[in-house]
C-alpha positions, 0 to 999 in steps of 0.5 A: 271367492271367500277370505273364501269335459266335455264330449271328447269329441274333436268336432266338439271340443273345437266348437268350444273353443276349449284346447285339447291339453286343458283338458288332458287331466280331467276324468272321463266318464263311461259315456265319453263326457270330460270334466273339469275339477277347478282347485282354488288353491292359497298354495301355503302347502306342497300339493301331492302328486297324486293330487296334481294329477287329479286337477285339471286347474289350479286357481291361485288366489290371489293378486289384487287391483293396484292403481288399476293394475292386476299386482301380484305382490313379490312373496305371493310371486314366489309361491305362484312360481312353485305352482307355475314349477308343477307343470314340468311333471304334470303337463296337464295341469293349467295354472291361472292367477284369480284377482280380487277376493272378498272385499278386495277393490279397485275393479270398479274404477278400473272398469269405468273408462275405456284406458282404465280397462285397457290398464287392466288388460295390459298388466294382467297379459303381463303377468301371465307372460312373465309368470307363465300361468295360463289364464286369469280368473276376475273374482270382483265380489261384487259389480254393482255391489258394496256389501265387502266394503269396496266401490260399485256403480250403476255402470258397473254391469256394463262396465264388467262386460266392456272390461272382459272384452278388452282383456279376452282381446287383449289376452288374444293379441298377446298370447303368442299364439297360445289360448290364456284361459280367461273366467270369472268367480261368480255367486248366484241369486240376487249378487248376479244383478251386476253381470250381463251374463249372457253378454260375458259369456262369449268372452270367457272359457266357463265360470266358477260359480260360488255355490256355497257360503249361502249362509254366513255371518250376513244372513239371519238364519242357519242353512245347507251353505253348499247345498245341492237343492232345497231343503223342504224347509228352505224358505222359497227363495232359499239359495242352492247349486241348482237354482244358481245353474238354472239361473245361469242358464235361463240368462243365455250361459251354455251348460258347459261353461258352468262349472259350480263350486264346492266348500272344503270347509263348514260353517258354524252357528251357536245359540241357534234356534233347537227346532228341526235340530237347528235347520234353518233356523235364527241362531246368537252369532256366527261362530266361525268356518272349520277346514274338512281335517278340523271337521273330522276330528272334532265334530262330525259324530264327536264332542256332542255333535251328531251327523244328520242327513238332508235327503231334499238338500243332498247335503250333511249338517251337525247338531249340537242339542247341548250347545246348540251348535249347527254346522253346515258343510260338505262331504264325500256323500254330498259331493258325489251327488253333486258330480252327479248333478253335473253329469246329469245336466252336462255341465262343464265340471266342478270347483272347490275352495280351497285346495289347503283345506284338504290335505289328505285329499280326501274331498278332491278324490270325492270330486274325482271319482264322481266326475269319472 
């Protein structure tokens, strides 16, 4: 993640492996399928009721890999305790703990012996006991990569395997008797070369996929960030949600563990390129990210900034034809086709960064309302 169901069947829900109460605050569809609706959170805010009661689970981000220990720092125990506090109102809700982040390190050492594992494994149980949260996400950006400055190895794609092992034994052995939910963030295209999926996937109750960030700070030319498909200017190995799922799934990862993500924010590139109003274009320098309020206010059809509509992409982008501007982002429109996608290909949900993003909860019940 950045410094960023289900046929409800009986028979089927027990083949998955997935407990009945995870899934109790998921939207049903007309046909019997559950999903799952996946809230990174950063908790700097209460979150509203009725927005509690539109997730099914609550990602807090983040602790960190400290001396090869999953470490939650006291402040950021606190706040996770005030989430963890949310499940006496709403006992659907599940509440897990992501480690990592962009740029954080340590999974690589940790990951390279068989006792560094074991570490990991024991400290992460720990904190799930003590906390009460119910479930780990690893979000290690990324095995086998250094591209956010921390350590990789060649080892790392085996090593990433053995260590989700040991943790789901581990989790298993110390859970009393109750299932901790056990996934991992992941990002499609090249940044996946470092994972065996289909190798990982027995160990995990479904994954986050980074469907967003495709362009960013890093790549040459503006884009959909977040698009669903690509556009018909989209370069032919151009990033998108449904090339990251059909990547997945062509390495072995059931359809219903993938649960792909969507940005509550967008991203902005100035001096860029005025052909196709900016759309794919090479732009002077990165400009920066805007939450969805911030969007609303003063961009989308304000301040110069006119609203135009990628109908190959399912995604919205503005252009800025004085400033030359472009922004890319997310909203209720693109959203609603990508619950569609998820419905349509039977996957296991959808996931956003981040739940500070959306205060009104304007884009969650996007996500809700398309995944009912």
């Amino acid at each position: 993640m950045r410094s960023r169901r289900i046929p409800a069947l009986l028979a089927l829900l027990t083949a998955w492996a997935l407990p009945l109460c995870a899934l109790a605050a998921a939207p049903t569809s007309a046909t019997g399928e559950r999903y799952r609706v996946v809230a990174y959170d950063t908790a700097r805010h209460p979150i509203p009721a009725h927005d509690v009661d539109r997730i099914d689970t609550l990602i807090f981000a983040f602790a960190k890999v400290v001396d090869g220990r999953v470490t939650l720092a006291p402040d950021a125990r606190e706040r996770l305790q005030q989430r963890v506090a949310l499940k006496a109102a709403h006992p659907g809700l599940k509440v897990m703990v992501s480690v990592g982040g962009w740029g954080a390190g340590g999974f690589s050492e940790a990951a390279a012996t068989a006792a560094g594992r074991q570490r990991f494994a024991d400290s992460a149980a720990a904190l799930l006991a003590e906390t009460r949260a119910d479930g780990l996400d690893v979000d290690w950006e990324y095995p086998g990569h250094h591209e956010s400055g921390i350590a990789s190895s060649p080892q790392d794609r085996a090593n990433f395997t053995a260590l989700l092992r040991t943790l789901r034994t581990t989790l298993d052995r110390t859970g009393d008797g109750k299932h901790d939910l056990l996934t991992i963030a992941a990002a499609d295209g090249p940044f996946v070369d470092g994972i065996d999926l289909a190798a990982v996937a027995p160990s995990l109750d479904w994954f986050n996929l980074m469907t967003y960030d495709f362009c960013n700070s890093m790549t040459p030319t503006t884009c959909n960030h977040t698009g669903l498909h690509a556009s018909a200017l989209a370069p032919a190995d151009a990033r998108t949600l449904a090339r990251a799922v059909r990547q997945f799934l062509a390495a072995g990862v059931p359809a219903h563990k993938l649960v792909p993500g969507v940005a509550f924010y967008g991203r902005e590139f100035a001096e860029v390129t005025t052909d196709h109003d900016g759309l794919f274009q090479r732009y002077g320098h990165y400009q920066g990210e805007h939450p969805w309020p911030a969007l609303k206010a003063g961009f989308i059809d304000r301040n110069g900034y006119v609203r135009h509509w990628d109908a190959q992409a399912e995604a919205p982008y503005l252009w800025n034809a004085a400033t030359r501007r472009f922004v890319s982002y997310d909203d209720p429109r693109s959203i609603a086709a990508k619950a569609a996608y998820v419905k349509a290909q039977h996957l296991g949900g959808l996931m956003y960064w981040e739940q500070d993003n959306d205060p009104d909860g304007e884009l969650l019940r996007a996500v809700w309302q398309g995944l009912r």
